[in-house]
C-alpha positions, 0 to 999 in steps of 0.5 A: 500500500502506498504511503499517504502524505498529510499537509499539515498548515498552521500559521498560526502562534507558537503555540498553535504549532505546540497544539499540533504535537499530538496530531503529528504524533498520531498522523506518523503512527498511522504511516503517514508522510508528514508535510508541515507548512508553517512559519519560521518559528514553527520550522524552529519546533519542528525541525529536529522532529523525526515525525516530520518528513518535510518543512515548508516554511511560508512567507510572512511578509504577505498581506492578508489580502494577497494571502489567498492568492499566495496559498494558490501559487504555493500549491503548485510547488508541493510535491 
C-alpha cells in the first residue's frame, strides 16, 4: 500500500504549532508522510522532529489580502 502524505498548515502562534504535537504524533503512527507548512518559528519546533518528513516554511511578509492568492501559487510547488 502506498504511503499517504498529510499537509499539515498552521500559521498560526507558537503555540498553535505546540497544539499540533499530538496530531503529528498520531498522523506518523498511522504511516503517514508528514508535510508541515508553517512559519519560521514553527520550522524552529519542528525541525529536529523525526515525525516530520518535510518543512515548508511560508512567507510572512504577505498581506492578508494577497494571502489567498499566495496559498494558490504555493500549491503548485508541493510535491
Amino acid at each position: 500500500m502506498d504511503q499517504k502524505r498529510v499537509l499539515i498548515v498552521r500559521h498560526g502562534a507558537f503555540g498553535d504549532c505546540i497544539i499540533l504535537s499530538p496530531v503529528i504524533k498520531r498522523l506518523k503512527e498511522l504511516g503517514n508522510h508528514i508535510i508541515l507548512y508553517t512559519s519560521k518559528r514553527g520550522q524552529e519546533l519542528y525541525k529536529n522532529d523525526s515525525r516530520v518528513d518535510e518543512i515548508i516554511v511560508h512567507d510572512e511578509t504577505v498581506s492578508k489580502d494577497k494571502f489567498l492568492d499566495y496559498i494558490e501559487e504555493q500549491k503548485k510547488n508541493i510535491p
